[in-house]
C-alpha positions, 0 to 999 in steps of 0.5 A: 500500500506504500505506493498508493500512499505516496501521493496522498503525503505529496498533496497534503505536504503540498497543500500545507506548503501553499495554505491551500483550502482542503477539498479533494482530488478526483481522477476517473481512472475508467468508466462505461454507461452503468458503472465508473471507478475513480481515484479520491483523494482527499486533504482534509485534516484535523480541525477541518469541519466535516463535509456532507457528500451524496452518492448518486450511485451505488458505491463502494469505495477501498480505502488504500491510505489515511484515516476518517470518520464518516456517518451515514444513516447505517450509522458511524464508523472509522474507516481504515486502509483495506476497509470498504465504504459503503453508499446506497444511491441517493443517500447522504453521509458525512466524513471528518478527519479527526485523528489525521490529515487526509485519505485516499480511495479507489472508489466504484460506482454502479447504476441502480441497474447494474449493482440490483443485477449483481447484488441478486446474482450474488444471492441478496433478495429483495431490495439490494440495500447495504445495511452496514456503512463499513466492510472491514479488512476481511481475511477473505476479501484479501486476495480480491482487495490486493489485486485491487490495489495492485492494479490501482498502483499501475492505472496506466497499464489497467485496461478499463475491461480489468476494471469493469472485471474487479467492479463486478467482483467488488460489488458482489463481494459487497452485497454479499457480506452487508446486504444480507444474502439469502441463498449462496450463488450458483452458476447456471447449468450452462456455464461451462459450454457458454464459457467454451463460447468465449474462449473460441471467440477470444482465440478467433482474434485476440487482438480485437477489442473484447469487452466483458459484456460481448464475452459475457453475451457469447457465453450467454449468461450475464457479467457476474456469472460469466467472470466466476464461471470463466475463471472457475473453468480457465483458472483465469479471469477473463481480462488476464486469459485475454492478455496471456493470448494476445502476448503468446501470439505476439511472442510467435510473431516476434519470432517469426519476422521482423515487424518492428516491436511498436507494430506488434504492440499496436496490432495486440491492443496495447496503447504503447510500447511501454506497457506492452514491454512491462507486460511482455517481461512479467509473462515471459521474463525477458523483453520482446526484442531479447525474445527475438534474438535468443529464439534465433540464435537457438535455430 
């Protein structure tokens, strides 16, 4: 979490050093019609009067750095790093900084549509409402928080369909610990031929740009399902079965001629040369161009 709170002490260091007002700092990181994620930071410290919010959608925020108080109408809780506020749409709530200056959160965002869908495929019945402010550090959300954290500390290299993938997994971990669900999810009949759907869709062209909804149609079943089903089948979620195929077939290329390592980049998706690399290194442990020259010094 050291990264993520680096630029948290930079404002606030900045913030003091110019006796700038507090307030905060927010960066979409990605977005769609029915959900967005942005990054939250805030300057806000002691002494500072606490500031009133309203949340228009769903939400459901990872504290990654610093401390506050908020008080909603599910009541009052302190919020620390690896705990999960929770906002129902429409409802009001209050944040102070009591015991420390400043605070940073990766914060989704959901239209009343989409999280009623995956709060129900999470298994809660009924209206979706959270009856709890605060989802603390849970051992079992652990995983799900580190890769959250993980991808919040590179956005540059996070294409928005591992976004949307973690807003879909976040949200259902949410409904599912404080919105008190009534039966255990169960994935449809159908899941692994519908997942077999996808995976010929994604070797078709890896490279054309796959959104999670289009896989999820292909598999005919809906987001939720589709994102377990799929890594329950492949091992994979589907953003990093997507990334492993496109880089296995770059790789081939690579091989194969001499096309020039910004052209196969571009033709797999990548937005530049940089990420492509950082991704290329973490799959294979070497760069595309050392790839190149040890495959044919071999033969």
């Amino acid at each position: 979490m050291a990264k993520i709170a680096v630029p948290l002490d930079d404002a606030c260091r900045e913030r003091e050093r110019r006796g700038a007002a507090p307030g905060l700092e927010i960066e979409l990181l990605a977005a769609a019609d029915d959900w967005a994620v942005e990054d939250v930071l805030c300057t806000h410290r002691p002494g500072d009067a606490a500031f009133e919010e309203r949340h228009e959608r769903y939400r459901v925020a990872l504290v990654g750095a610093g401390t506050f108080q908020c008080r909603a109408p599910a009541g009052r809780e302190l919020l620390t790093p690896g705990s999960l506020l929770l906002g129902n749409v429409r409802e009001c709530f209050e944040c102070g900084h009591e015991h420390g200056t400043g605070d940073r959160c990766l914060a989704f965002g959901y239209s009343n549509e989409a999280f009623e869908q995956l709060a129900f495929e999470a298994g809660v019945r009924g209206q979706p409402k959270f009856r709890a402010l605060r989802v603390p550090p849970l051992r079992a959300l652990a995983p799900l928080v580190g890769e959250a954290c993980a991808a919040w500390a590179n956005p540059s290299r996070i294409e928005a369909a591992e976004w949307e993938e973690l807003g879909v997994r976040i949200a259902a971990a949410a409904a599912r610990c404080a919105a008190a669900p009534s039966r255990a999810p169960r994935s449809p009949a159908n899941a692994e031929r519908g997942v077999a759907r996808a995976v010929r869709l994604i070797e078709r062209d890896p490279c054309a740009p796959l959104a999670l909804q289009a896989l999820a149609d292909e598999a005919k079943l809906s987001r939720f399902h589709f994102v377990r089903a799929f890594a329950r089948v492949t091992g994979l979620t589907p953003h990093r079965y997507v990334t492993r195929t496109r880089l296995r077939r770059a790789a081939v290329r690579l091989a194969a001629n001499d096309t020039r390592v910004i052209d196969v980049a571009l033709d797999c998706g990548y937005r530049d040369v940089s990420n492509f690399n950082h991704a290329f290194r973490a799959e294979f442990g070497t760069t595309p161009l050392e790839h190149r020259d040890r495959l044919r010094r071999r033969h």
